[in-house]
C-alpha positions as CSV (number, residue, x, y, z in Angstrom):
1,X,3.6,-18.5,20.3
2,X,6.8,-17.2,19.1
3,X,7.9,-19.7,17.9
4,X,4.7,-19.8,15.6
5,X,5.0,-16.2,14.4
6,X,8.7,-17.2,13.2
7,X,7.1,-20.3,11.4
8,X,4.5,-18.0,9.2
9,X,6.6,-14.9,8.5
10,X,9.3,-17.2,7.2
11,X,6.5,-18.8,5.0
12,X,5.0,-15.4,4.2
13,X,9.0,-14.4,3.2
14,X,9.3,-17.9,1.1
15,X,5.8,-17.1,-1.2
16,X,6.8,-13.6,-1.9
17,X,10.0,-15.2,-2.6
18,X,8.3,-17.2,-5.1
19,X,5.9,-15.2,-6.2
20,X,8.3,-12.5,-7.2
21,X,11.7,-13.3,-8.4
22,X,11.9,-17.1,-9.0
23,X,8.8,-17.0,-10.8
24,X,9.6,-14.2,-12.9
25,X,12.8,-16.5,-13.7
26,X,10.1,-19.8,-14.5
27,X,8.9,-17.5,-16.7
28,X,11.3,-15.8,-18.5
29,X,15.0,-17.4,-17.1
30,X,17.7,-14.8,-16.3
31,X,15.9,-12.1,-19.0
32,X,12.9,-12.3,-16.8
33,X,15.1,-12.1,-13.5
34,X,16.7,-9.1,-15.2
35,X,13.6,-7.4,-16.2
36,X,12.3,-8.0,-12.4
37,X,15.0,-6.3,-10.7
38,X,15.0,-3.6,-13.2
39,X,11.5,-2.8,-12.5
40,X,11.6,-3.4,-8.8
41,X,14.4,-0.7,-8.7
42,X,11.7,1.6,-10.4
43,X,9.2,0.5,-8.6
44,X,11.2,1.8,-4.9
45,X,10.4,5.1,-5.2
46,X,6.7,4.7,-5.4
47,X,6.9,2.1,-2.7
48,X,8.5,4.7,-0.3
49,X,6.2,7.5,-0.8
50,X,3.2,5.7,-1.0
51,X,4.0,4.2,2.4
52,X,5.5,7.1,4.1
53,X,2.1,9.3,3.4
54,X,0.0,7.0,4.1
55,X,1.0,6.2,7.3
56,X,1.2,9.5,7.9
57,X,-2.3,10.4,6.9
58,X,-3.5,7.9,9.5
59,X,-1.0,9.5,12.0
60,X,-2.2,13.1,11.3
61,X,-5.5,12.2,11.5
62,X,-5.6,10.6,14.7
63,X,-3.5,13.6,16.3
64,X,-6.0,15.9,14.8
65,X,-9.0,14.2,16.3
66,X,-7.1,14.5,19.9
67,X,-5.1,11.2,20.3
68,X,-0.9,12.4,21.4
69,X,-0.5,8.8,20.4
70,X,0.9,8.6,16.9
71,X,2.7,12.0,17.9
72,X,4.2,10.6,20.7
73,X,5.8,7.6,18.6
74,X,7.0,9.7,16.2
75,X,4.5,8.8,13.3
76,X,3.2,12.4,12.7
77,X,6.5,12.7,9.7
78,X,6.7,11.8,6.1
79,X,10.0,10.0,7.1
80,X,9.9,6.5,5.6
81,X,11.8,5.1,8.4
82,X,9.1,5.8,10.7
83,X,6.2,3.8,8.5
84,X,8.3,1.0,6.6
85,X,7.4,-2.5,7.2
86,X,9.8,-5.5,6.6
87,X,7.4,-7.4,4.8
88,X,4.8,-5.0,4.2
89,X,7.4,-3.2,1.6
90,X,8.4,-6.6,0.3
91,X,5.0,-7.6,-0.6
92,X,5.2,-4.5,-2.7
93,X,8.4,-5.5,-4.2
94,X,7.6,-9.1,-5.3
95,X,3.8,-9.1,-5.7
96,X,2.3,-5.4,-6.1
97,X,0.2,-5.3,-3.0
98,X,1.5,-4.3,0.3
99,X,1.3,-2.4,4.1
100,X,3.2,-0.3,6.1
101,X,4.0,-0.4,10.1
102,X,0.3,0.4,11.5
103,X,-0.1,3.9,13.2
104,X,-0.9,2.6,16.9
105,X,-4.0,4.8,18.0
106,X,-5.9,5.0,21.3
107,X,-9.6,5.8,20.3
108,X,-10.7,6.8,23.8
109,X,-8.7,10.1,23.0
110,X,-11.2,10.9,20.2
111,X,-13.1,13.7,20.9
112,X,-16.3,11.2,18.8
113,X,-14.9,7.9,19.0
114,X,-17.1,6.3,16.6
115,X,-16.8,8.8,14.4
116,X,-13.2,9.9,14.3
117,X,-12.1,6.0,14.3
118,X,-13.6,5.9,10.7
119,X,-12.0,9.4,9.7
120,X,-8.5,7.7,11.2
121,X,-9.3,4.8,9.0
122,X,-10.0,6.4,5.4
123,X,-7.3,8.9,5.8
124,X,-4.5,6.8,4.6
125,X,-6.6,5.6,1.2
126,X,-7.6,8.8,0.6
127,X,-3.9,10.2,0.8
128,X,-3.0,7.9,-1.5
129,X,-5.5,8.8,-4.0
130,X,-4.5,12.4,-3.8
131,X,-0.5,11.1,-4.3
132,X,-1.6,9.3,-6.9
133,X,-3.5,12.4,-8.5
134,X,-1.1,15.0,-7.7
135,X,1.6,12.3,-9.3
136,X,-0.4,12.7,-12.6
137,X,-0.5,16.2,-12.5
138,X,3.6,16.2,-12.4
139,X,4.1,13.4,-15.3
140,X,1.4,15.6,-17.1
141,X,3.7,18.7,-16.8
142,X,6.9,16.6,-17.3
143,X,5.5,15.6,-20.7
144,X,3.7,19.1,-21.6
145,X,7.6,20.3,-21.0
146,X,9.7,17.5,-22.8
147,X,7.5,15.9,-25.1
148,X,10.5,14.1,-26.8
149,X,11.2,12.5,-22.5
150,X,9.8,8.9,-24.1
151,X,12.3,8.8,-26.7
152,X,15.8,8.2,-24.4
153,X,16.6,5.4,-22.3
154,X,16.9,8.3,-19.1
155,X,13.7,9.6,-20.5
156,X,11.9,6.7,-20.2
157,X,13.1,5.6,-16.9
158,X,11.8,8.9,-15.4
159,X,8.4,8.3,-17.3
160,X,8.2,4.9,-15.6
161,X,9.2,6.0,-11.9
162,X,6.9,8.7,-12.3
163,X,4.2,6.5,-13.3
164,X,4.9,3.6,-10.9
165,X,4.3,6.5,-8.1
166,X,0.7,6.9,-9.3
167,X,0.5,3.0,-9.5
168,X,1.7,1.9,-6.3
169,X,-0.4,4.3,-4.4
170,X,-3.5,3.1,-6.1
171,X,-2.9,-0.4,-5.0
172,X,-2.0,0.4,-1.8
173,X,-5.1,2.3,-1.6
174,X,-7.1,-0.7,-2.6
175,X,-5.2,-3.2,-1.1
176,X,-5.9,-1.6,2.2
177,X,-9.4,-1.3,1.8
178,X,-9.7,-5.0,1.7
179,X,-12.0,-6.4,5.3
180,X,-8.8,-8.4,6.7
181,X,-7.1,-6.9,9.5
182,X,-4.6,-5.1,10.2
183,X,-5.4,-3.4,6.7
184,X,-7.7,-0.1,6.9
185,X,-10.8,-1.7,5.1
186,X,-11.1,-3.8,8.6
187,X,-11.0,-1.0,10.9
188,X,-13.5,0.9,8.9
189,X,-16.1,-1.9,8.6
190,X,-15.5,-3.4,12.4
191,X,-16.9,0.6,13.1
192,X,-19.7,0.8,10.4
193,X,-21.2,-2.6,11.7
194,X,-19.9,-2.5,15.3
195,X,-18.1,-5.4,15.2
196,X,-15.6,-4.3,18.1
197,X,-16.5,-6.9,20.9
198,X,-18.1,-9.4,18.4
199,X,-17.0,-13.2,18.9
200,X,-16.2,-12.6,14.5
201,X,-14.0,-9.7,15.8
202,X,-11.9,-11.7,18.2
203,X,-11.7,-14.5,15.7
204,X,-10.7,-12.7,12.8
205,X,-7.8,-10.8,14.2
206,X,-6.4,-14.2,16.3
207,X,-5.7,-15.3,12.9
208,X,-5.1,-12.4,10.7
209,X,-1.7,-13.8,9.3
210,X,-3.1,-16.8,8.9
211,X,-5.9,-15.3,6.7
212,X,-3.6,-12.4,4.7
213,X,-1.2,-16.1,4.3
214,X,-4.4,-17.8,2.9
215,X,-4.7,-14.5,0.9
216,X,-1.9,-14.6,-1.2
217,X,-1.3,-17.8,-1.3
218,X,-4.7,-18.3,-3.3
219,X,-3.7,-14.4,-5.1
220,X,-6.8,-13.6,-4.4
221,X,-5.1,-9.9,-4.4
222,X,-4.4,-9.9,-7.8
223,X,-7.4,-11.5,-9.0
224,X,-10.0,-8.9,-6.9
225,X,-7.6,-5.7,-7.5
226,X,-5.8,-6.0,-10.8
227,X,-8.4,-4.7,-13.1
228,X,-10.1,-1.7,-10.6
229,X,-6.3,-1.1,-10.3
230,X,-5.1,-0.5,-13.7
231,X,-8.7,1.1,-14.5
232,X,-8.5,3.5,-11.6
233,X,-4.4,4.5,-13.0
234,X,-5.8,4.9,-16.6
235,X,-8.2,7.1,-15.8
236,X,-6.2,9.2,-13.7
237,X,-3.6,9.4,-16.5
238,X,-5.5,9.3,-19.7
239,X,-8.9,10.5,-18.2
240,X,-8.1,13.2,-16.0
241,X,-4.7,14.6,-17.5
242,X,-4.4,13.0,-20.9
243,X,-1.2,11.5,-20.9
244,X,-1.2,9.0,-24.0
């Protein structure tokens, strides 16, 4: 079984793999390599809050609602090493879409289970629409204040960090909300429909690598999120704060 595990995260490593840098250098040869790694180095930043406070919206949540759990395992922090994933954040590097280390919960500490399973379940989404918002709101200022901050390479770089924060945390809220375990969107609709002790249940999560393999393989990510992703970030910044 091991064994097996091995076998698929390697494979999940290889597509990334491809699906990031080698196919940005198909693409574009070393010029597109080169504008990879320049944007995944902007894109870090993002990744790491994005992750940390989501994670730590589940954790808080959970602890809230009376499970020790998360606190116990030292989840109830912000700190990035607590909530990082190996290959959660390099899904986020290579192909935009990505996880972080799932907050381990025990539901029968829940004051209503039911109830406070779906609030543990939402609470990472919704923290990363309010990053994402609260991200707009600083560009917004940082613009307001420099107007001219386009205009130099250092400028621009802060522009596009900044920005990448309010991306990244829009598709990892969206990516999460997808029905495939372990992602959030699973959780919540296994309690909606009651799915818990459901032959579907069982089935689904015994192959949930297999499936989030299937996944990206096929990109159906990009092909389901792309455009509620960039619609969602352009109406946060050009919408809501007008930032042009």
């Amino acid at each position: 079984m091991q064994r097996f595990f091995d076998r698929r995260t390697l494979l999940l490593f290889l597509i990334l793999i491809y699906l990031g840098p080698i196919r940005s250098i198909m693409n574009g040869g070393a010029a597109g390599l080169g504008d990879w790694i320049v944007n995944t180095l902007i894109t870090i930043p993002g990744i790491i809050v994005g992750l940390s406070f989501h994670e730590y919206a589940h954790a808080m949540v959970a602890y809230k609602c009376g499970d020790v759990t998360p606190k116990v395992m030292g989840r109830c922090t912000v700190e990035p090493q607590a909530h990082v994933d190996l290959f959660g954040i390099l899904s986020l590097l290579f192909i935009g879409f990505g996880w972080g280390k799932p907050v381990v919960v025990n539901p029968a500490n829940f004051r209503n289970r039911r109830r406070d399973s779906i609030l543990v379940g939402v609470a990472g989404v919704t923290m990363n629409l309010i990053v994402a918002l609260v991200f707009g709101l600083i560009l917004k200022i940082v613009v307001m204040a420099v107007p001219q901050v386009v205009m130099t390479d250092f400028g621009f770089t802060v522009f596009r960090m900044l920005y990448n924060v309010i991306t990244i945390n829009i598709s990892l809220m969206l990516f999460n909300l997808l029905p495939v375990p372990p992602l959030d969107g699973f959780n919540v609709v296994t309690e909606v429909f009651r799915l818990e002790n459901t032959q579907f249940h069982h089935f689904v999560y015994r192959n949930s690598m297999v499936i989030l393999l299937v996944l990206i393989i096929l990109d159906v990510p990009h092909m389901l999120l792309t455009r509620p992703l960039y619609a969602i970030v352009n109406f946060i910044t050009t919408t809501i704060f007008h930032i042009f």
